[in-house]
N, C-alpha and C positions, 0 to 999 in steps of 0.2 A: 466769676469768683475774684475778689478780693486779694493780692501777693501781701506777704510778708513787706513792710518797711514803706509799701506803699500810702501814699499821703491823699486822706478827705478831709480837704478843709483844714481843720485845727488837729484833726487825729491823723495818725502814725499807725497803721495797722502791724499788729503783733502778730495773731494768729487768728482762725479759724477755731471756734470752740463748737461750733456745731451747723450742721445745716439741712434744715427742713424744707417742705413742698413750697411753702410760702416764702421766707425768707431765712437768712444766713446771719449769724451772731459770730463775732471777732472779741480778743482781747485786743484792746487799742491802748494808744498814751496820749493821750490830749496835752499837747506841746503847751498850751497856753497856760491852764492852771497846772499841769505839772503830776497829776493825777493817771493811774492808768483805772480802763472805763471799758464796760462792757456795751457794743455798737449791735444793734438790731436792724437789719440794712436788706429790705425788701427785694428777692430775685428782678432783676426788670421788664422780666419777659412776663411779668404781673402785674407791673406796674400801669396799670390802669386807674378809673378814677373809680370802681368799684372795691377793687384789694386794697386800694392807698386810702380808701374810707376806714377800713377795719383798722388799720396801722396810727388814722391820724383817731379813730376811738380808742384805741389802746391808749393813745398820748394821752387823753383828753382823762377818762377813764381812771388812769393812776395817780394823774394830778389831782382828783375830787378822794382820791382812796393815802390821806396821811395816816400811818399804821404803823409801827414798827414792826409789825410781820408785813408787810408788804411793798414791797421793790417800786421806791419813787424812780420816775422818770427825772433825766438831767434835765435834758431837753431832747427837744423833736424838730427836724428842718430838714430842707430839700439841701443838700452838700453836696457839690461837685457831680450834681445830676441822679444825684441818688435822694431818698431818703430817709433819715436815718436817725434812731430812736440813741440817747446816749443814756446809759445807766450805771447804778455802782457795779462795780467788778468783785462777784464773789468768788468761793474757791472751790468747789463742787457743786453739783446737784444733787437732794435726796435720793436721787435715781442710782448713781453712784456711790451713794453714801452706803445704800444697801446691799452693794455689792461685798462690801465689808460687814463680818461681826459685830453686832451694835447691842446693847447691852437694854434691859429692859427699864432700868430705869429710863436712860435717855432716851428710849422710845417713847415715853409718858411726857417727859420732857416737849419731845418734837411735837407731841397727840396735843398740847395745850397751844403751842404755839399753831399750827396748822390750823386747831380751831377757832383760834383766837383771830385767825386773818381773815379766813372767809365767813366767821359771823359778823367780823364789820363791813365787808362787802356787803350781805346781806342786809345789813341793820339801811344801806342806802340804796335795796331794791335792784342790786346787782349779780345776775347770775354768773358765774365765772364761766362754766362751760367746758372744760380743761383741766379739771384736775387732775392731777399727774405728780408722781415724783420727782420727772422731772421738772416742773413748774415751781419746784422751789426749790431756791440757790439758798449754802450753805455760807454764812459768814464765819470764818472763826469753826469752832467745835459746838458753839452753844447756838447760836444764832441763825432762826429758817426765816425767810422772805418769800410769800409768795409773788410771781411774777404773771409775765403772760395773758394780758386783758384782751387779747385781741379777737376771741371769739366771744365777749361777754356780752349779756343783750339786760337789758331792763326790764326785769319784772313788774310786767302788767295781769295777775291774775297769770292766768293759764296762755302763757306767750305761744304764739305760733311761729316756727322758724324752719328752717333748713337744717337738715339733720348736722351737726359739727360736734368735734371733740376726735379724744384720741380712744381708737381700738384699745380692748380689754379694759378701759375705764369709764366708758360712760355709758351714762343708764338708758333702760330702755325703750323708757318712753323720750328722752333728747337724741338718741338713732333715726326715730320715726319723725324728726322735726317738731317736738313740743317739749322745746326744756323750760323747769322749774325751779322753781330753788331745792326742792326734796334732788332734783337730778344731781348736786352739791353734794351735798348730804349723801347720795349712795354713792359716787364717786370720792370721799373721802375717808367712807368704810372702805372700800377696798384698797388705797392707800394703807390703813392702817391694817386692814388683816395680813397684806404681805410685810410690813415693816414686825410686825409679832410673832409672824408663822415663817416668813420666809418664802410666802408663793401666794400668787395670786389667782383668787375663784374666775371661774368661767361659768359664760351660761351651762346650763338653766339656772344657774346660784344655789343649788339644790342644796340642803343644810345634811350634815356637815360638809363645807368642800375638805379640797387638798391639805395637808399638815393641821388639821384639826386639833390634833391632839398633842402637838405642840403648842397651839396656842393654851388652851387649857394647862399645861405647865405651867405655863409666865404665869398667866391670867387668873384671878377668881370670878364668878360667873357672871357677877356684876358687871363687869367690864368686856367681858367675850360674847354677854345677851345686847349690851349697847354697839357692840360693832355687828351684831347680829342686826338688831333692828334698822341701820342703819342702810344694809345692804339689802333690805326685803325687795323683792321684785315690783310690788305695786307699790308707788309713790304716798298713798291715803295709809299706809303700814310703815312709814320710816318716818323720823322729825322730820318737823313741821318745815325746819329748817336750819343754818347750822350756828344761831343763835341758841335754839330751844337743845342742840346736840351738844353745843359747848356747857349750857349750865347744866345739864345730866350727869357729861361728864366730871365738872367741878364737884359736885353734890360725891361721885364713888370717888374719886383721884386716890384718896387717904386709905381705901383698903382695895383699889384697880389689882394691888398684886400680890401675886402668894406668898404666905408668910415668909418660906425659907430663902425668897427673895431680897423682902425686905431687909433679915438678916444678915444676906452678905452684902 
């Protein structure tokens, strides 16, 4: 692990903002421009040419993916024997963000934006693989980025792979190593069913899950059937993809919420 104040290259390490199986994410200050930057900085006892393939497709990945929902790479390079992904520095993660009362407008808010990243992923034949709340960093109050390419694979028809992604959010058929773009797609219904209900469904997915009947509150049915269909078990039963999810939901947006909602 990385110390505080500790120097790679041009960055000045701040802190540790989190650290997974794969690799470890710091707040940094990049001395030169002057900017502080968030460092994605692969564990090394990984660093192989197998795990440093996935990190240098991530780079590659985010560079083809220009989106305003979605978190540009600065740059990507081997530093002081490491290497190491440099990105903007946001201020939460959705994952955190939920930890707090969030109000249902700007749940609708974050629902356009969320979809609006991974149907331009999609639009270039890119599975994410990783949908998560924590995969998207919070700018500001209004502003979600999705991050995190580094388990994404290129949709070819019906991709064969090794099962990847995070427990409790991915679908069933990318567990078994065959993710698709529908695997998107039910990974972003269940984002969105815990950002409304407040908890997140577990297998068997069996309808209603948990706080159902919260979500019904927020929600008119419109909009609690589209994260319904989203989250169906079999892939051939959810959108197409999350192109064909985004313009569903644009078409309800204007009546997703119950009246005495709208009112206040």
């Amino acid at each position: 692990m990385l110390r505080a104040r500790q120097k790679i290259g041009k960055y000045r390490i701040e802190k540790r903002l989190a650290n997974g199986p794969l690799a470890a994410v710091y707040r940094a200050y990049d001395t030169v421009q002057g900017i502080k930057v968030a460092l994605k900085i692969p564990h090394r006892r990984i660093m192989d040419e197998y795990f440093l393939g996935d990190f240098r497709k991530e780079a590659r990945l985010s560079a083809k993916l220009e989106h305003p929902n979605i978190l540009p790479v600065l740059n990507a390079d081997f530093v002081g024997g490491y290497f190491v992904i440099s990105m903007p520095l946001g201020d939460e993660t959705l994952g955190a963000r939920l930890t707090r009362r969030i109000s249902t407008a700007k749940a609708l808010d974050f629902t356009t934006q969320i979809l609006d990243a991974v149907a331009h992923a999609h639009s270039k034949r890119i599975i994410h693989c990783d949908i998560k709340p924590e995969n998207f960093i919070l700018f500001g109050s209004d502003l979600i980025r999705l991050t995190d390419f580094g388990f994404a694979k290129l949709a070819r028809g019906r991709l064969e792979a090794s099962g990847s992604g995070t427990i409790g959010y991915v679908a069933p058929e990318q567990a078994m190593g065959r993710p698709m773009l529908q695997s998107d797609v039910f990974s972003m219904g269940l984002v969105l069913y815990r950002m409304f209900s407040g908890a997140l469904p577990r297998w068997p997915y069996e309808w209603p899950p948990a706080n159902h009947q919260r979500l019904r509150q927020k929600l008119r049915p419109v909009m609690v059937d589209l994260i319904r269909r989203a989250i169906q078990v079999r892939p051939a039963h959810r959108f197409r993809d999350a192109i064909h999810m985004r313009n569903a939901f644009q078409r309800i947006r204007h009546r997703a919420l119950q009246p005495r909602r709208l009112a206040g």
